[in-house]
Structure formats: structure tokens, C-alpha cells
N, C-alpha and C positions, 0 to 999 in steps of 0.2 A: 290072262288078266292084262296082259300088255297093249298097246296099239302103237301104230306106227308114226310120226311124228315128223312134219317136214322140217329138213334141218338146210340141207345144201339150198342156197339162194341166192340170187340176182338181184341187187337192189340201187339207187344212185339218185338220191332224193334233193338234189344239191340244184336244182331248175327250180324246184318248189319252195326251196330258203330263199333264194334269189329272188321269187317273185311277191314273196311272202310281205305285204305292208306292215309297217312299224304303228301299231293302235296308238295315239294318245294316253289310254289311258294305263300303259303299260309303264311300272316300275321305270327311273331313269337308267336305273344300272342294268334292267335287263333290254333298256333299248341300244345304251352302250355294246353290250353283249354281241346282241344281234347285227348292228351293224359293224362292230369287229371279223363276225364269221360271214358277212358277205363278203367282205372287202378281201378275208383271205380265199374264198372261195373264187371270186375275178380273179385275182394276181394267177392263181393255180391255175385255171383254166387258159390266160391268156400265156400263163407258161407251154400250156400243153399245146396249144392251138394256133400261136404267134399272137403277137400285139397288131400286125396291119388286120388294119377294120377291125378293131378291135370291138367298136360297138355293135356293128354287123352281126358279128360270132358271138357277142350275151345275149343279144333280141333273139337270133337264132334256137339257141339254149335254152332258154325260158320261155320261147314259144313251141318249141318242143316238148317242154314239160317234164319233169320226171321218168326215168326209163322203168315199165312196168317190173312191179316186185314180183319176181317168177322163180320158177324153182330150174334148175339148171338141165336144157337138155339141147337138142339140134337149131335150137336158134338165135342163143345168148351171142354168139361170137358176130354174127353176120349184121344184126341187128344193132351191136356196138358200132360195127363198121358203117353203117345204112345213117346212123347218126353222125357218126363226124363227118360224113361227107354232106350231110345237111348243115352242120353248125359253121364250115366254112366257106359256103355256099354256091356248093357243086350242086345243085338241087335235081337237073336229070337225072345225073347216077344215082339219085337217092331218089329219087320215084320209082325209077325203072330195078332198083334196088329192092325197093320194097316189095313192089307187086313179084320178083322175083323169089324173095323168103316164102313171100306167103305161100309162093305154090310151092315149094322146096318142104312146108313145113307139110302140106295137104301130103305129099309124095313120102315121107319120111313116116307119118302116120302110116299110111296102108302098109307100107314096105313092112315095118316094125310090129304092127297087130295083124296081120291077113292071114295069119296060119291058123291066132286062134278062131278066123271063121269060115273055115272050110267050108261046112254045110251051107253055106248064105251062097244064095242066088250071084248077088254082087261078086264075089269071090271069084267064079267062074270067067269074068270081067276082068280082073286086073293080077291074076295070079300070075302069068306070065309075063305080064308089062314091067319093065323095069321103069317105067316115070308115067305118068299122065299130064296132058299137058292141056285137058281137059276141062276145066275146073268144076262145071257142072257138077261130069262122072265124080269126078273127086270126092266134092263136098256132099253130093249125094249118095256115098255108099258110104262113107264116115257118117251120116247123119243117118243112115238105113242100121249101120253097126250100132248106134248110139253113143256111139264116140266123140261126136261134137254136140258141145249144149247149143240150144235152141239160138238162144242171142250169138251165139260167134257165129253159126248158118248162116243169121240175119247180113251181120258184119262179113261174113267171106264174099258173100253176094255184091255187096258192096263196094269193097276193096277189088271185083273182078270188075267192074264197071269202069273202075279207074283206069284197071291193067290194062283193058282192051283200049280205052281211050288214049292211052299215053305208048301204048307197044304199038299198034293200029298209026297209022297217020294222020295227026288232026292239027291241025297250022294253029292253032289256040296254045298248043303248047309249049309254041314259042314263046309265050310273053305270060303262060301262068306254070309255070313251071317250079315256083314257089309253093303257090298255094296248094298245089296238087299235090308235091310231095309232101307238104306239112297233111294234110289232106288222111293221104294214103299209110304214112307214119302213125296217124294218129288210130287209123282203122287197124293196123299190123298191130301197132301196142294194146288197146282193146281187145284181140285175139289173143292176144298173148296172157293178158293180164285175167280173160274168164279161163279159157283153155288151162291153162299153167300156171294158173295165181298161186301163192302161197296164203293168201287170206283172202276169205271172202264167204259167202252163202251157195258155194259148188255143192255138189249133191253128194260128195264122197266125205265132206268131210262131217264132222260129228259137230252138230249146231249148239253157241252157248256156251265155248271157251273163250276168254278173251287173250289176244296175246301169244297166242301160238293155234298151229293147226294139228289135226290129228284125225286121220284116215278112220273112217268107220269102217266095223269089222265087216260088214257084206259088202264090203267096196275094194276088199282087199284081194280077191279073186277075178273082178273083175280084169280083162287085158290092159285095157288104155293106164287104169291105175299100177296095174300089176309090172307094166316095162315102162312105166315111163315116169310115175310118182313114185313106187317105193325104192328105186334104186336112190330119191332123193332124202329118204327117208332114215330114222333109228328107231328101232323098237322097242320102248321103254312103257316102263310101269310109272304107277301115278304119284310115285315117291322120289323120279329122277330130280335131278339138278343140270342144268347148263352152266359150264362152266368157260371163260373165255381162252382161246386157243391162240391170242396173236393180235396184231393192231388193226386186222379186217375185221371191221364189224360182224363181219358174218359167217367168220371163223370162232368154231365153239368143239368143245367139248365135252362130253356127254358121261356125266358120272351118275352112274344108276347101281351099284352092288350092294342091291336090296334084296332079302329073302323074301319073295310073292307067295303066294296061297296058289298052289297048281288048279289052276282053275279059271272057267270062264265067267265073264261078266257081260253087263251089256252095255253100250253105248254110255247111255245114262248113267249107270255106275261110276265107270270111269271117269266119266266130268266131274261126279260129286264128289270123288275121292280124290279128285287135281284141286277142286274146288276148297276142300276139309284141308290139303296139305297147304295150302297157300295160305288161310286165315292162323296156320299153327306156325307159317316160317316169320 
């Protein structure tokens, strides 16, 4: 009766309050509001980042954008780093940064699922290699596994365009070395955000919950979800409660000590019955 429910996440929405315009027609107290939590949201930032150019590093921030909401695995940390050396405008290292995750992330995937595909041709190809540096091969035997959705192919493709451009030597990237990293950042977070999102319209997850995700059950065997989403996961029935764990947002904990009905249901069940508990709480 249970499914899997992604809980562990990556989240940092504070580029997109920043950029966010104050409507006219919005209440005055809640325009006060709002520009309250910009103004502490600057001071933090230029805490963490220094005050020289201080304008430099918010344009930076909010031309960056929001860090994509992802569920936590081999690229949260690097990708943290990939940003602040953009927001205080090292922008080579954070191109050459970027196109370096990307392939890190490609290499990490095969490493992490290549066992469960022995029998694939591809397999024979990288079973022995400890990195590819390839990205072709790469993203073509992850999208031969069906590991990578269609749009991040599109996007890795992409992002390697950039890589060769800016690793390769091109006297352009003397003087665009801005845009390219914002560029190449923005391509890596797009990977990130279809690949590893915690919400959205992926294939694994069960269509028509709002507000939370939750692993459909034929997707639960699959490898890619199987090492690398349910370890982010808890597996609870449709009577849980999240309860908060601490002053991170995104620290929770998970109170479920319900007596379920030993038995399976299907997809659709389970939303109507997330569905039914929600309208009774």
C-alpha cells in the first residue's frame, strides 16, 4: 500500500525573491513584507560574500537564478561551489567548473548503474573504464540505458558545445567569459533540475499530487531510480504526516504509525487516498 516519497532535498529560492517585482496592486503590508525579506536577504548574502562589489555579486545572484530543487546526490556540493565562484566573479573557474560537473555527473551515473546492465552491448564499452571523458559515449549509453530523459540528452549536447569551446582554445573567451559561464550554469541546472528534480512531470513519478512527489510503483525497480532516488526517499502510506525536524526548511520528519491493510494498490489509488486524507485534515 505504501510508495516512496521524496523527502531529502536541495533547495535555495532566495535569487528568485530577489528578483521578484513588488505588483501595485499588492496589499501595502504585504509589500512592506516583502521588501523587509529582500533587504535581509542582501545584508546575508553580502555577509557571506563580502560587501566590495557588492552590486556586482546581487546582479551575479539573481542572474543566476535560483539553485535547481534536486534531491541530494553526487552534485549538490560541486554545483554549490560552481556558484559562488560565479556570484563573486571568477566566471573561468565557473565555466570550466561547470562543463567539468557535467561530465563528473555523466561518469558517476554509469559508474553507479553499469552492473545493473551487463547484458547491453554499451556495457562491454565502459565496464572497465574507470571515467570517460568522452561525452558522446557517455551520454549515448545513458540514453541507450534509458537513464537520461530525452530533454537533458537534448541539454548535455549542449553544455558539451560549450565544454569543448571554452576547454579547446578560443581567444572569444577572453572577453565572454561571463556569458558563457552564466550560459553553461544555466545548461548544468536544467540537467539537474529534469534529471534529479524533486517536482515535476518525470516519468517515475505518480502524475496529479500537488505538493509533494511520490515514486510510482513500476519505477521503483527500475536502477537509475532504484540507487539514486529512493535512497532520497521514505516509504510511507497515505495517512503519513511531515512533521518539522529543525530551522532547515527541508529538515522534516516523517510520522507514519498507521495500521495499513497488507496489500497492494495502484498508482491511482494512492493519490485518491492522499487526496481523501487531505480534504479530512
Amino acid at each position: 500500500m505504501k510508495r516512496y516519497r521524496v523527502i531529502n532535498m536541495d533547495l535555495d529560492s532566495r535569487a528568485a525573491l530577489l528578483a521578484t517585482e513588488i505588483p501595485n496592486d499588492w496589499e501595502e503590508r504585504v509589500k512592506e513584507q516583502h521588501r523587509v525579506n529582500k533587504e535581509r536577504i542582501k545584508k546575508g548574502l553580502l555577509f557571506e560574500y563580502g560587501s566590495s562589489a557588492a552590486d556586482m555579486k546581487l546582479k551575479n545572484f539573481i542572474d543566476l537564478g535560483s539553485k535547481p530543487l534536486s534531491i541530494l546526490a553526487f552534485h549538490n556540493k560541486f554545483l554549490d561551489q560552481i556558484r559562488r565562484a560565479f556570484i563573486v566573479g571568477s566566471y573561468y573557474p565557473a565555466l570550466t567548473a561547470a562543463c567539468a560537473l557535467g561530465e563528473r555527473i555523466l561518469n558517476h551515473l554509469i559508474r553507479v548503474l553499469r552492473q545493473d546492465f551487463k547484458s547491453t552491448a554499451e556495457y562491454k564499452r565502459v565496464y572497465r573504464k574507470d571515467s570517460l571523458d568522452a561525452w558522446d559515449e557517455a551520454i549515448g549509453t545513458l540514453e541507450s540505458w534509458g537513464v537520461l530523459l530525452p530533454k537533458v540528452v537534448t541539454t548535455y549536447r549542449a553544455l558539451k558545445t560549450i565544454r569543448h569551446r571554452s576547454i579547446h582554445f578560443d581567444p572569444a573567451v577572453d572577453t565572454d567569459d561571463r556569458s558563457l559561464a552564466l550560459e553553461a550554469i544555466r545548461k548544468l541546472n536544467a540537467i539537474i533540475s529534469q534529471q534529479f528534480g524533486c517536482f515535476g512531470n518525470q516519468p517515475w513519478f505518480i502524475p496529479g499530487i500537488r505538493g509533494a512527489s511520490y515514486i510510482r510503483k513500476e519505477a521503483e525497480s527500475t536502477p537509475f531510480i532504484k540507487r539514486i532516488y529512493i535512497p532520497n526517499c521514505h516509504l510511507v502510506g497515505p495517512l503519513h504526516k511531515l512533521e518539522p525536524a529543525g530551522y532547515n526548511l527541508t529538515s522534516v520528519r516523517v510520522d507514519d504509525d498507521n495500521n495499513y491493510e497488507d496489500r497492494e494498490i495502484s498508482d491511482d489509488e494512492f493519490r485518491d487516498l492522499l487526496s481523501k486524507q487531505a480534504l479530512s485534515a
